[in-house]
C-alpha positions as CSV (number, residue, x, y, z in Angstrom):
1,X,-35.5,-8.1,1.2
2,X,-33.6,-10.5,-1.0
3,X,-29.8,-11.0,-0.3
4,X,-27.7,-11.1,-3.2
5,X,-25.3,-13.9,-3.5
6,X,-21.7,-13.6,-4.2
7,X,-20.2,-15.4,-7.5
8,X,-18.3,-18.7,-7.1
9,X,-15.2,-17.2,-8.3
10,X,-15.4,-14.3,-5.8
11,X,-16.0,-17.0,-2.9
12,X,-13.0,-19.2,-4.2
13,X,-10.5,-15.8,-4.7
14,X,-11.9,-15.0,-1.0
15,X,-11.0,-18.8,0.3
16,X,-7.5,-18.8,-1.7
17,X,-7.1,-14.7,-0.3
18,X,-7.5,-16.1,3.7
19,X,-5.2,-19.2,3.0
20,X,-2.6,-16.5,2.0
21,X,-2.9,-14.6,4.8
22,X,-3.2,-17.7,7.3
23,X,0.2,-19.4,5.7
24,X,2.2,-16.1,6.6
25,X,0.5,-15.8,10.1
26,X,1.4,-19.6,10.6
27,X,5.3,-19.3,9.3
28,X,7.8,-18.5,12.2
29,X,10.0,-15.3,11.1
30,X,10.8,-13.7,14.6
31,X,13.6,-11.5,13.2
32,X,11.7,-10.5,9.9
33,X,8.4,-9.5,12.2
34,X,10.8,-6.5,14.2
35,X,11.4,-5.1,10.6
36,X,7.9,-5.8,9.0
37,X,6.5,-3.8,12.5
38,X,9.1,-0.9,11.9
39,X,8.4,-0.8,8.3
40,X,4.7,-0.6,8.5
41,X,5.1,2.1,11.2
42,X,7.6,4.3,9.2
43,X,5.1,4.0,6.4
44,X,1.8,5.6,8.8
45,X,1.1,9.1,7.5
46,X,3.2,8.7,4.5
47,X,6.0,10.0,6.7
48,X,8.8,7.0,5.3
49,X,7.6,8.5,1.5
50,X,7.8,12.4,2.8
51,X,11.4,11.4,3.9
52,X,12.5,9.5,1.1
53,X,11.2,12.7,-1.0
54,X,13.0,14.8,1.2
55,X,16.2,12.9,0.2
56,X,15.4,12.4,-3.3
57,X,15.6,16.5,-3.3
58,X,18.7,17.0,-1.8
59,X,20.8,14.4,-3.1
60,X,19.3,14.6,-6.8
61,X,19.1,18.3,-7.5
62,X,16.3,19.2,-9.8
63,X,15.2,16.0,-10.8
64,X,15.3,14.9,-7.5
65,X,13.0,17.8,-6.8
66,X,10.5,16.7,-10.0
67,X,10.2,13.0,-8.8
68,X,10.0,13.9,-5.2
69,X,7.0,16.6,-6.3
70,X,5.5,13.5,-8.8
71,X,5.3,11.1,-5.7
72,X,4.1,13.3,-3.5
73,X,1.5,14.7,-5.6
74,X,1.1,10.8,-6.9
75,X,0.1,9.9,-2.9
76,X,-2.4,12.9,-2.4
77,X,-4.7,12.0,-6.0
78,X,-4.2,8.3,-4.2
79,X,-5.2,8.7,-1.0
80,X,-8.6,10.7,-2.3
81,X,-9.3,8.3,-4.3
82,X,-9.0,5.4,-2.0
83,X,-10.1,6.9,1.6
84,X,-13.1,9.0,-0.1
85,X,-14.1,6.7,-2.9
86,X,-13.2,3.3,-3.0
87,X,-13.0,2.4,0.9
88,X,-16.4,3.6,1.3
89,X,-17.4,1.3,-1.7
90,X,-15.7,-1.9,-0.7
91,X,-16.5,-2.2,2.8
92,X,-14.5,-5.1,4.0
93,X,-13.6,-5.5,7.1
94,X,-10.5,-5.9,8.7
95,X,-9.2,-9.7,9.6
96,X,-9.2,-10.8,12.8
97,X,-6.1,-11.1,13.6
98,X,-6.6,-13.4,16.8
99,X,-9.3,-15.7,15.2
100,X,-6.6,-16.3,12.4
101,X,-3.6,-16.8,14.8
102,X,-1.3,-14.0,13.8
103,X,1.2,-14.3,16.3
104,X,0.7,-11.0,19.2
105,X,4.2,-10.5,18.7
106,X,3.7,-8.7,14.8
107,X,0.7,-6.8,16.1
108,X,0.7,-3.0,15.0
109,X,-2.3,-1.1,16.1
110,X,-5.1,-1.6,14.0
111,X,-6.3,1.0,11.5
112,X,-10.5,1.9,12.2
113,X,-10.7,2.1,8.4
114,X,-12.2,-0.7,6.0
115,X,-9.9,-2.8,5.0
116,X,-9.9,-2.8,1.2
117,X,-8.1,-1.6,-0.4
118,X,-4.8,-1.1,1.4
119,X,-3.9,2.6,2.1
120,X,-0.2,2.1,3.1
121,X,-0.3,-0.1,-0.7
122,X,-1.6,2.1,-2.4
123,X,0.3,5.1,-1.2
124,X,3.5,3.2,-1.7
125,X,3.3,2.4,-5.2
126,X,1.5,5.9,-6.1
127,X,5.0,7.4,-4.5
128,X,6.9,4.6,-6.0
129,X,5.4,4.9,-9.7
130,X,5.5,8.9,-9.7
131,X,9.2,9.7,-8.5
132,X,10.7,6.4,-10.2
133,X,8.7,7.7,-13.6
134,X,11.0,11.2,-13.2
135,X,14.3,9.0,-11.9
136,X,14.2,5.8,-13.9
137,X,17.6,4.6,-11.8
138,X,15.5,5.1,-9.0
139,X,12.7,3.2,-10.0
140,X,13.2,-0.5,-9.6
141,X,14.4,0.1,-5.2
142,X,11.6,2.5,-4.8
143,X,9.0,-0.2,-6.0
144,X,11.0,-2.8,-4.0
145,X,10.3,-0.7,-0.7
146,X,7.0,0.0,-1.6
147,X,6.3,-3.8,-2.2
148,X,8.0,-4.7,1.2
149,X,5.6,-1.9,3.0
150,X,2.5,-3.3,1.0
151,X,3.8,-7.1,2.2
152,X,4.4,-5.5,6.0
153,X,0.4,-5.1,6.0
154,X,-0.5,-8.3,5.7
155,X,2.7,-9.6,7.9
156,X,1.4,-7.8,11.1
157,X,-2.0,-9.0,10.4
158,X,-3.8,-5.6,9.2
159,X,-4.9,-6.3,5.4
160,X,-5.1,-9.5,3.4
161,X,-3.1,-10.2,0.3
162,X,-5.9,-8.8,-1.3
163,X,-6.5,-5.5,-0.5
164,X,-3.0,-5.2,-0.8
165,X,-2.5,-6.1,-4.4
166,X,-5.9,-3.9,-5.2
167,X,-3.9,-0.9,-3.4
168,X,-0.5,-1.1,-5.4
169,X,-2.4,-1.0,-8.3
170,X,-4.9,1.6,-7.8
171,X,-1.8,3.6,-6.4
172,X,0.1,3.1,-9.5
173,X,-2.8,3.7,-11.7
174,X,-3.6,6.8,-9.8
175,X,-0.1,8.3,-9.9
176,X,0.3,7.1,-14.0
177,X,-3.2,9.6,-13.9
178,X,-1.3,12.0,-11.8
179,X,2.2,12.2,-13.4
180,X,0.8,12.6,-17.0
181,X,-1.7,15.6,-15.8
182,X,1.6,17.1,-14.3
183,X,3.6,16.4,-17.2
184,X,0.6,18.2,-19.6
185,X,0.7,21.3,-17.2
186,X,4.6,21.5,-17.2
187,X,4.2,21.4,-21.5
């Protein structure tokens, strides 16, 4: 059996992806790790984007209702595609979060799944891309929470850089996918 050998580009992105991920474990930020931990929790199950839905509802009457349906539907075509296709594909594995001296103190549990891409990413900007395309006001704090939830990942040590950035972008080109096959069915 011969073993394939990875490009020298992919081995460089992979050096300058763990020197990422080291300088953030190595930089002090005791009172930004209490947030980054509650973020990344409120985010587990989708349950900070169900709320924020929920609100988006009530507060914005029907086009509240729209963008809060567009996210939603944005995070369940995202999650398929990432948890049943490309997970499976990628393999990576998680880092190890000892090895590369993430400080105990930003430790969330960690997830069983692979590691690439990110699923709390992904399902961030899929919610954030589908309700901000229905609530354009909306748009530029709901991708400014769902970048801070993607960056919470790799501040407790869960994901590197990488798999976050593939994540925000395969959630927002899932939910463009999603909102325009919603926006042909309303027609």
């Amino acid at each position: 059996m011969t073993s394939r050998r990875r490009p020298r580009w992919l081995l460089d992105a992979e050096r300058v992806d763990h020197a990422i991920y080291a300088a953030v474990a190595a930089t002090p930020t005791p009172s930004l790790d209490r947030f980054m931990i509650a973020l990344s929790h409120a985010a587990d199950g989708s349950v900070l984007w169900i709320a924020t839905a929920s609100a988006l509802a009530v507060a914005r009457g029907p086009r509240g209702r729209r963008a809060a349906g567009a996210g939603l539907a944005s995070i369940a075509v995202t999650s398929a595609a990432v948890n049943l296709v490309a997970k499976p594909l990628a393999r990576r594995r998680r880092p190890d979060r000892i090895a590369l001296q993430v400080p105990v103190a930003r430790h969330v549990p960690m997830p069983a799944s692979r590691s690439l891409p990110s699923g709390h990413a992904a399902s961030a900007f899929a919610f954030a891309t589908g309700a901000g395309h229905a609530l354009h006001r909306e748009s530029a704090a709901l991708r400014v929470l769902a970048a801070l939830v993607a960056y919470s990942r790799v501040h407790t040590g869960v994901h590197f850089p990488a798999d976050v950035v593939v994540g925000s972008l395969m959630g927002t080109v899932c939910s463009a996918t999603a909102t325009r096959a919603i926006e042909r069915r309303r027609r």
